[in-house]
C-alpha positions as CSV (number, residue, x, y, z in Angstrom):
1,X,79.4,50.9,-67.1
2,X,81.6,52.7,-64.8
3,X,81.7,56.3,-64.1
4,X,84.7,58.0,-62.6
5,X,83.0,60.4,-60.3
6,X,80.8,60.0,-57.3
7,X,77.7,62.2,-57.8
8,X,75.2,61.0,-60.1
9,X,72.8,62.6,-62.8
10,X,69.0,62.4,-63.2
11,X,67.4,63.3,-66.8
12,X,64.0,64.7,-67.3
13,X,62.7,62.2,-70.8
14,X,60.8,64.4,-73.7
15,X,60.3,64.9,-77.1
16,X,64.1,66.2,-77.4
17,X,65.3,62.8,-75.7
18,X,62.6,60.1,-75.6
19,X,63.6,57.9,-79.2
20,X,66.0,54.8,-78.1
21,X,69.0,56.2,-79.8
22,X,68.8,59.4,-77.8
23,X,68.5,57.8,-74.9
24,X,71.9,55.7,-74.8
25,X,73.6,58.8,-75.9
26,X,72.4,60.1,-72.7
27,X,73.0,57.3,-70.8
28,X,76.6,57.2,-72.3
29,X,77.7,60.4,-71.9
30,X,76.6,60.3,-68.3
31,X,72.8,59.6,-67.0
32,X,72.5,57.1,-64.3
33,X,68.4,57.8,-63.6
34,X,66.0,58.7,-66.3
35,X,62.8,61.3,-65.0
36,X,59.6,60.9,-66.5
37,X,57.7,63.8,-66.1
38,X,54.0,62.3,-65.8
39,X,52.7,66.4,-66.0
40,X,53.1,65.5,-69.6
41,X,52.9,63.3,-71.5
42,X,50.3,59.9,-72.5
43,X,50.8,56.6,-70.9
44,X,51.9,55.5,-74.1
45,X,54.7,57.9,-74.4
46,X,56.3,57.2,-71.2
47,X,55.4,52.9,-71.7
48,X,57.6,53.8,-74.9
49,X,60.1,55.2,-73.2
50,X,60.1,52.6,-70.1
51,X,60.9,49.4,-72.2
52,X,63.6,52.0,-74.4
53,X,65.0,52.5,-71.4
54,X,65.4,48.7,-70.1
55,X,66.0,47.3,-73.5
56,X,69.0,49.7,-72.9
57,X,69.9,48.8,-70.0
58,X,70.1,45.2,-70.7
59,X,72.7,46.0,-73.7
60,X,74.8,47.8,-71.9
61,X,74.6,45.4,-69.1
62,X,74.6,47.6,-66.2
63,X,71.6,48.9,-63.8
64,X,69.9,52.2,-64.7
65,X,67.3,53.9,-62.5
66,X,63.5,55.2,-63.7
67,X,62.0,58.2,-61.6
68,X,58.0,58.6,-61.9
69,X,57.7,62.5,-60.9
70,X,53.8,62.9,-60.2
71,X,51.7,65.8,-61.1
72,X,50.5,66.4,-57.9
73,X,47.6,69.4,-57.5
74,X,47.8,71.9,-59.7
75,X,46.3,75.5,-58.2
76,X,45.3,78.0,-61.1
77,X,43.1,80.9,-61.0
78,X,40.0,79.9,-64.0
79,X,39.4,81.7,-67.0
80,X,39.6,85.3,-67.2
81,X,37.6,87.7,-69.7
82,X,39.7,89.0,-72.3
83,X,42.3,86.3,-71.8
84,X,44.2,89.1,-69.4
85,X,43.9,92.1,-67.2
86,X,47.0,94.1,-65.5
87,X,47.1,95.2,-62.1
88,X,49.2,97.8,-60.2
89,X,50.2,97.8,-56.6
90,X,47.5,99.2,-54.1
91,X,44.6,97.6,-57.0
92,X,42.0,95.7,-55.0
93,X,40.5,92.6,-55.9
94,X,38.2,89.7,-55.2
95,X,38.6,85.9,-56.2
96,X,35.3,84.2,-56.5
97,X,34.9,80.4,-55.5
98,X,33.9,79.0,-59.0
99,X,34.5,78.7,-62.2
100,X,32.5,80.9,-64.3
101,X,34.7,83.2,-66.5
102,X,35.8,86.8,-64.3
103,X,37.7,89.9,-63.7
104,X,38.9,91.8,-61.2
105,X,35.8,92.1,-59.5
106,X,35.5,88.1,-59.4
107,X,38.3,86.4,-60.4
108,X,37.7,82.9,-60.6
109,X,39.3,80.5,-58.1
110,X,38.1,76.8,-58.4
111,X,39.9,75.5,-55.4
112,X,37.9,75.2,-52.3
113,X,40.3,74.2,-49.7
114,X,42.0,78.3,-50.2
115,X,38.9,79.3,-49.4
116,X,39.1,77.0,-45.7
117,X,42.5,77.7,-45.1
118,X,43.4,81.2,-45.7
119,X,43.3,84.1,-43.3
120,X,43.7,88.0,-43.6
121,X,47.7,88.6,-43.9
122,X,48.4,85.8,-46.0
123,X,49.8,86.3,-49.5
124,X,48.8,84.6,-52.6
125,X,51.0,84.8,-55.3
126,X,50.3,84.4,-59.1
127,X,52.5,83.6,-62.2
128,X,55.4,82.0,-59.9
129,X,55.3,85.0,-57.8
130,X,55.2,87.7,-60.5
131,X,52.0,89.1,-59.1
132,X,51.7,89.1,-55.5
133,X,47.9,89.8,-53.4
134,X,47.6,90.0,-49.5
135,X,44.1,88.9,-48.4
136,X,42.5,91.8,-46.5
137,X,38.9,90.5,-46.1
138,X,37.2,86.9,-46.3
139,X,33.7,85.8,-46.9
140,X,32.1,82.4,-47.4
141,X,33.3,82.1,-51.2
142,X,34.9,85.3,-51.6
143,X,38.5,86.6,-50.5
144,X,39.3,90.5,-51.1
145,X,42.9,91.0,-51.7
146,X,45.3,94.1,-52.5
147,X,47.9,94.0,-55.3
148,X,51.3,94.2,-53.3
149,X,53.6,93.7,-56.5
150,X,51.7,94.6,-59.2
151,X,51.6,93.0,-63.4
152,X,49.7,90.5,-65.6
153,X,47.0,88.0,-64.6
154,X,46.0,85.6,-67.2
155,X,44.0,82.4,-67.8
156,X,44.7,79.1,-65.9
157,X,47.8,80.8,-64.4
158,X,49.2,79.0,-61.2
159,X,49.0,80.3,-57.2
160,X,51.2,79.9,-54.9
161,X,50.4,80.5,-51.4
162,X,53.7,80.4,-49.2
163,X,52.3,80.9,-45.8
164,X,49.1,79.0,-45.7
165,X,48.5,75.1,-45.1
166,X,45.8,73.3,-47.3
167,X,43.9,70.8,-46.0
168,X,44.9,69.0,-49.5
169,X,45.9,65.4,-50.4
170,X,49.0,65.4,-52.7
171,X,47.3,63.2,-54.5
172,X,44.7,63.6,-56.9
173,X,42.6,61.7,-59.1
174,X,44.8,61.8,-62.2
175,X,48.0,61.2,-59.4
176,X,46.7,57.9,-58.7
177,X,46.3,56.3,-62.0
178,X,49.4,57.7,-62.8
179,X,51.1,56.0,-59.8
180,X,49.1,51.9,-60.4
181,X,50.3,52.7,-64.5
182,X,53.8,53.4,-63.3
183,X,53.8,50.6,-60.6
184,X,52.7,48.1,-63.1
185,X,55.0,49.0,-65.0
186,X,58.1,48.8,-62.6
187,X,59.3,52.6,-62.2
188,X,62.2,52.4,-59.6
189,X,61.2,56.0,-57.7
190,X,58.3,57.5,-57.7
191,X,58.6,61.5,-56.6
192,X,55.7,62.6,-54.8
193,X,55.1,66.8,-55.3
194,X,52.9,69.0,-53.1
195,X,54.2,67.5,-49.9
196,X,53.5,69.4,-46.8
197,X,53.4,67.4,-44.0
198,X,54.4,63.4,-42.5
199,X,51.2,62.4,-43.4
200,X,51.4,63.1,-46.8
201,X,54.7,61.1,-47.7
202,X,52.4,58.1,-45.5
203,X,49.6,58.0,-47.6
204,X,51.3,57.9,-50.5
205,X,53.7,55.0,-49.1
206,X,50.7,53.1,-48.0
207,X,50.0,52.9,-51.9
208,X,53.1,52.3,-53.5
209,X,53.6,49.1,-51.0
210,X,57.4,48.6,-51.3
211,X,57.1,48.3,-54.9
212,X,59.6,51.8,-55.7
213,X,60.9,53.9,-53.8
214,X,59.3,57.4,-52.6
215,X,60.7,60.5,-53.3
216,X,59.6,63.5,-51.3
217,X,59.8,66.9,-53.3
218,X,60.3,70.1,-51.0
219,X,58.8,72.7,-52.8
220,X,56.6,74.1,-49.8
221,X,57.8,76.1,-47.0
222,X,55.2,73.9,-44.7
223,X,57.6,70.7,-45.7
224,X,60.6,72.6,-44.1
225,X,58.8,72.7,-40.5
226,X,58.7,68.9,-40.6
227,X,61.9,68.0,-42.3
228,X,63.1,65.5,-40.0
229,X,59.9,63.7,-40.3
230,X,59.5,64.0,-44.0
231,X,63.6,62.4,-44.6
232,X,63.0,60.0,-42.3
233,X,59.4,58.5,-43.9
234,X,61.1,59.3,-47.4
235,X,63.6,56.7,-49.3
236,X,65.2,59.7,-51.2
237,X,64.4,63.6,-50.9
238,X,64.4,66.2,-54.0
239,X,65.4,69.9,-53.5
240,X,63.0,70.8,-55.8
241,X,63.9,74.6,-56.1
242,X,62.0,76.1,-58.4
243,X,58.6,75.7,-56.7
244,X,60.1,76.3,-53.4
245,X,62.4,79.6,-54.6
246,X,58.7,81.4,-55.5
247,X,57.6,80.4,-51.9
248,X,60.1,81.6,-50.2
249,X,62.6,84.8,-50.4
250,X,65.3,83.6,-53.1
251,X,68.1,84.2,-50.6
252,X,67.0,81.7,-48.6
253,X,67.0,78.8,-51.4
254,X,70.9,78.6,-51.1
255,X,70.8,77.9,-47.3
256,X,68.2,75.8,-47.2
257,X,69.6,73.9,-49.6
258,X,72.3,73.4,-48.1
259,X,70.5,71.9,-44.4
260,X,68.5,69.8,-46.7
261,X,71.5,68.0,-48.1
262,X,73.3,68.2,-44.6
263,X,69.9,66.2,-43.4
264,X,70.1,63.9,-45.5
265,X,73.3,62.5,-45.6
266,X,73.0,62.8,-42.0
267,X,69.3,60.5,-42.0
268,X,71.6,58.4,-45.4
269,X,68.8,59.2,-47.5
270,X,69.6,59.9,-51.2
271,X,69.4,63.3,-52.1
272,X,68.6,65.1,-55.5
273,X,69.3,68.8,-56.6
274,X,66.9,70.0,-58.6
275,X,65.7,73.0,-61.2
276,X,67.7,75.2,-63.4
277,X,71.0,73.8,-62.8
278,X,72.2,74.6,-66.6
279,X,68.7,76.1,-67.7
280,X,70.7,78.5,-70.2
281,X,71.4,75.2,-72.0
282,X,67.9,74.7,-73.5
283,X,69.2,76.9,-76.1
284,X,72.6,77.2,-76.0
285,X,75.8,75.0,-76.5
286,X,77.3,76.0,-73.3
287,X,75.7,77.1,-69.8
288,X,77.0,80.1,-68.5
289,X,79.6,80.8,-65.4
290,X,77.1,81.1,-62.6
291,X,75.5,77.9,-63.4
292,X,78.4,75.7,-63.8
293,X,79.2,77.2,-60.2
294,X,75.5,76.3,-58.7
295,X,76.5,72.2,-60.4
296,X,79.8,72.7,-58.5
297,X,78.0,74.5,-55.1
298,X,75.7,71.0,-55.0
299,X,78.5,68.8,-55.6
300,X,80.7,70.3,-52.9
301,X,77.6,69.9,-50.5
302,X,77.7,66.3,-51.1
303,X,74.4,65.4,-53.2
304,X,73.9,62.7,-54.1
305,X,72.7,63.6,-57.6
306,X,72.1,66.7,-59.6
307,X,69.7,66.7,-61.6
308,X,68.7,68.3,-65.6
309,X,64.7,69.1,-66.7
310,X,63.6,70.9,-69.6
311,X,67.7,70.9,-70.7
312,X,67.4,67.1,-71.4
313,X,63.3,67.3,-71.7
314,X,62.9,70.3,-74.5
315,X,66.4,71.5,-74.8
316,X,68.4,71.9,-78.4
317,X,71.3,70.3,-76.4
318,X,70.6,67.2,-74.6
319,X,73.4,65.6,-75.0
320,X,75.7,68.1,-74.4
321,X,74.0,69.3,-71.5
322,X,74.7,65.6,-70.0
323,X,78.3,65.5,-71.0
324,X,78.5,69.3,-69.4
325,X,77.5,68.3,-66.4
326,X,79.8,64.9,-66.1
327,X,82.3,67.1,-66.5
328,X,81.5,69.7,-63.8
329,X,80.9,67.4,-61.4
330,X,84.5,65.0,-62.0
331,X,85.8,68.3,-62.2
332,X,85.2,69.7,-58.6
333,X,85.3,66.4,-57.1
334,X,88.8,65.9,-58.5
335,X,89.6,69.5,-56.7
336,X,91.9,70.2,-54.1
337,X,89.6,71.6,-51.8
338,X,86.6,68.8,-52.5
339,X,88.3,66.5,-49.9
340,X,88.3,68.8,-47.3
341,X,85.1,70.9,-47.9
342,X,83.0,67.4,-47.8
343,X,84.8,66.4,-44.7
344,X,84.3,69.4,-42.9
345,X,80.1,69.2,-43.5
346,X,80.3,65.4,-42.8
347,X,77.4,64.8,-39.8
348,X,77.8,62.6,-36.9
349,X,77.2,59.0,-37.3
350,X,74.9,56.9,-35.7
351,X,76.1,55.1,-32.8
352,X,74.7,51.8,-34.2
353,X,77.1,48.8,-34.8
354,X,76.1,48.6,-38.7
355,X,77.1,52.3,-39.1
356,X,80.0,51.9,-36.8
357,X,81.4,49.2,-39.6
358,X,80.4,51.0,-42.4
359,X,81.7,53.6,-40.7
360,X,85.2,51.8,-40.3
361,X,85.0,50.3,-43.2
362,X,85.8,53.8,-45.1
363,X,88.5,54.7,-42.6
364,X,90.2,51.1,-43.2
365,X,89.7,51.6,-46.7
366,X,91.2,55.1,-47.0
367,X,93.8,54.1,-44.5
368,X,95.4,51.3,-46.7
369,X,95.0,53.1,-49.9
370,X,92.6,50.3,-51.1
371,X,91.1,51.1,-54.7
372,X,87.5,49.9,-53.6
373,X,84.8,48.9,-50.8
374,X,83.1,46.4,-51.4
375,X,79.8,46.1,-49.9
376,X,77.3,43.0,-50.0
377,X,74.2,44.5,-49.6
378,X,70.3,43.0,-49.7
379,X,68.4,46.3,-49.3
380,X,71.1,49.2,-49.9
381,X,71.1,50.4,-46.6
382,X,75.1,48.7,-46.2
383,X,75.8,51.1,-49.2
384,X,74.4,53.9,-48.1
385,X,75.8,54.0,-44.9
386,X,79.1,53.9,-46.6
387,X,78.4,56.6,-48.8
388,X,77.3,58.5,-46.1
389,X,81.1,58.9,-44.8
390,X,81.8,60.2,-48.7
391,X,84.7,58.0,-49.0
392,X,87.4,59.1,-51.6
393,X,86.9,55.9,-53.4
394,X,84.7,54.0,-55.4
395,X,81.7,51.2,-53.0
396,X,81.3,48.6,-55.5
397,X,77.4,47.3,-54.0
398,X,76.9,44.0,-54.9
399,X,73.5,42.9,-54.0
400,X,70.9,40.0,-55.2
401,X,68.1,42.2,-56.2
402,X,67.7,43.6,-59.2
403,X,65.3,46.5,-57.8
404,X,67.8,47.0,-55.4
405,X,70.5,47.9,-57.6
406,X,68.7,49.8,-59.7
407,X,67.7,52.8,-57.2
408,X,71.5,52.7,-56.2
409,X,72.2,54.9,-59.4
410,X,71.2,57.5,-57.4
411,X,73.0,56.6,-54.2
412,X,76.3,58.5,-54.4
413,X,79.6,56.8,-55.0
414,X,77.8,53.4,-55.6
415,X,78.1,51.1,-58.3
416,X,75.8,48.3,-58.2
417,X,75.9,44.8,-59.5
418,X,73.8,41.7,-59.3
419,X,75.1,39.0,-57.6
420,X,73.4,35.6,-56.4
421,X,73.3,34.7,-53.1
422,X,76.4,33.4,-51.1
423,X,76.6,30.2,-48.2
424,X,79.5,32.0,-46.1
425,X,81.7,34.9,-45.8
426,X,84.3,33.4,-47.5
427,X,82.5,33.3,-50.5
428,X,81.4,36.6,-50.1
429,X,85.5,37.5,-50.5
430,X,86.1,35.7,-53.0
431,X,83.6,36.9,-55.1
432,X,84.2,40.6,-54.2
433,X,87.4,40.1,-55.4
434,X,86.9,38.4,-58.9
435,X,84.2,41.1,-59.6
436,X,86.4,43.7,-58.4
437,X,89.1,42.8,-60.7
438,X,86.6,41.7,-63.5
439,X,85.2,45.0,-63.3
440,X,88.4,47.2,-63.2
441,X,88.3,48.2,-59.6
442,X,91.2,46.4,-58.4
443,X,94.2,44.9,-59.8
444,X,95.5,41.7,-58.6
445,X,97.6,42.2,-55.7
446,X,95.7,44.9,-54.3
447,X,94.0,45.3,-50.8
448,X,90.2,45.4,-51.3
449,X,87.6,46.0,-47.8
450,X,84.7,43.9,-48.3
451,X,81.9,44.9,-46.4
452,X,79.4,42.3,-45.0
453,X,76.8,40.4,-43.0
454,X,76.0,36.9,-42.2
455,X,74.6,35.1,-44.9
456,X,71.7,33.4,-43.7
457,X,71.0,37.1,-41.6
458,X,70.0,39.7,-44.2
459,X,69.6,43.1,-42.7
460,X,72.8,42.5,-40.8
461,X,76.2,44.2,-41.7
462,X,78.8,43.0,-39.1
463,X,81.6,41.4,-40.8
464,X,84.5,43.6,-42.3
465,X,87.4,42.1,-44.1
466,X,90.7,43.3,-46.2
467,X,91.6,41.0,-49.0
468,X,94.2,40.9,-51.5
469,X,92.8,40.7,-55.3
């Protein structure tokens, strides 16, 4: 299936979209990678779902992506007597190590690493930032705090704590029978929350073995001081907003979002835009203008996907929140200003002969008004490095893995086909041209740039060619 735009779109699966027919109206009005939110859900919902999802895929005939998000460690304060108790700026109070039902006099906090790692200054905040504490004394087990925004505290709510490093795997117990059921089963990503240092996104690579691809969630402000690191460990990076807008000032969110995408096209690592991008559309038909702008603002930065959660998860629209944003995103990149706004941020390339060619090849391609590049590629690092140069046409990958072309639905611009392996370069050519045409990418007659390596050298991209369809 071929989508006229570049930017791709992730969908969060739940009860609103998880039965088979729900799920090709998503995939046909625009999703290219279904999410499967493993903080909810059995194993046998999202199994369901899985083989739903590539018993689609094999009718329609073309590649669709499977994202595993993780729980990852959930913080809460315990339970607290009465269910509730309000609080008011200048209010002290103490959180207990433990569990045994509290108040303000000994609010329950279950979570011994807080206890290790925090220090007098640092803020905890509870109920996504609602209610906000600054610790003032510290014992063994006990941390006095005083209310600096005041409101409700309730059972099992979560805590935030924006300027403090836990000594805290991302991984936890539940994590990592999550992550052998969704490896067994043959997720293409699996998105790793809680990440706040190298080391985390290592450990969790060391289990997944090559068998997906990781995605790093920023949602911590610790995962910003090691950026470079974190992209450069990471197969694909998620802007995970939400989490990281309560631990951090909100007018920071836009800007940093903006260096995260700008990092990863320049490292060529996918990257997804995530949280509230049509959130009004859980419950209505249409999102409102603000939001359509923030689709557009991500587009224009040149993500490589956007993505929907509880709009396609829970939402009364699903569909239509899809088909909204396909049509947000064709419609700025179709704008006047798209070209040269996506230029302008376009990084530096490598000074590596495979980027150089890729490099090239988009130039060529652009130059000679060809309709598509053509890219033979084993891993999807020749694709990428295409895409990185945002090209104003279509890279048609062709590779012989089928894992491969898979977790290209969320490269931008790429649209990925299997194809057996080729004895020379001439073969390459002549079969990028018969699928080009076959596929509707080229007419015959046309000048196509194919994009290639030596056959019996994978992992080598060297060989650029224009042919006529």
């Amino acid at each position: 299936m071929r989508r006229h735009r570049r930017a791709k779109i992730v969908a969060t699966v739940g009860p609103a979209s998880s039965s088979p027919e729900m799920l090709k109206k998503l995939h046909l009005a625009g999703v290219d990678t279904f999410r499967l939110n493993f903080s909810h859900g059995s194993h046998a919902d999202h199994e369901k779902v899985f083989h739903a999802i590539r018993a689609l895929e094999a009718e329609v005939g073309s590649p669709i992506g499977i994202l595993q998000d993780l729980q990852g460690p959930k913080i809460r304060v315990g339970k607290i007597a009465g269910g509730r108790f309000e609080t008011k700026a200048g209010d002290r109070l103490r959180f207990v190590l433990g569990t045994a039902e509290g108040g303000p006099d000994a609010i329950p906090l279950p979570h011994p690493e807080i206890f290790a790692a925090v220090a007098p200054g640092h803020d905890l905040l509870i109920d996504d930032g609602r209610v906000r504490v600054r610790v003032v004394g510290l014992e063994a087990e006990v941390i006095e705090a005083e209310v600096i925004v005041g409101g409700t505290i309730s059972d099992r709510k979560g805590v935030n704590l924006p300027g403090t490093m836990l000594d805290l795997s991302p991984l936890t117990e539940k994590d990592r029978a999550d992550l052998a059921f969704g490896l067994e089963l043959g997720v293409d990503w699996v998105a790793l929350s809680f990440v706040q240092k190298p080391a985390d996104v290592i450990e969790a690579k060391a289990l997944i073995d090559r068998r997906a691809g990781l995605v790093a969630k920023i949602e911590k402000p610790q995962a910003l001081e090691h950026l470079d690191d974190i992209i450069r460990l990471s197969d694909a990076i998620m802007v995970a907003r939400g989490d990281l807008g309560v631990e951090i000032p909100h007018e920071d969110v836009p800007g940093r979002q903006k260096e995260l995408v700008r990092a990863c096209r320049r490292a060529v690592t996918p990257v997804i835009v995530a949280t509230q991008m049509l959130d009004s559309m859980v419950a209505s038909p249409t999102p409102t203008r603000a939001e359509a702008s923030d689709v557009a603002t991500a587009i224009y930065d040149g993500a490589d996907a956007v993505m929907l959660s509880a709009e396609s998860a829970t939402g009364q629209w699903p569909v239509e929140t899809v088909s909204m944003m396909d049509r947000i995103i064709r419609a700025t990149e179709s704008h006047s200003l798209y070209r040269s706004i996506v230029t302008a941020t376009q990084p530096p390339e490598e000074d590596t002969p495979p980027h150089a060619v890729a490099a090239a090849a988009a130039d060529l391609a652009e130059a000679i008004r060809s309709p598509a590049i053509v890219a033979y590629t084993a891993s999807g690092n020749t694709a990428g490095r295409i895409a990185r140069k945002r090209p104003a046409l279509p890279i048609l990958a062709m590779t012989p893995s089928e894992a491969v072309s898979r977790r290209l639905t969320l490269m931008w611009g790429v649209h990925s086909v299997l194809s057996g392996s080729a004895t020379s370069v001439q073969e390459m050519v002549d079969r990028a041209c018969r699928v080009a045409k076959t596929l509707g990418f080229a007419t015959a007659g046309q000048p196509i740039v194919v994009v290639s390596g030596r056959p019996d050298a994978p992992g080598t991209t060297n060989n650029l060619r224009v042919a006529e369809v």
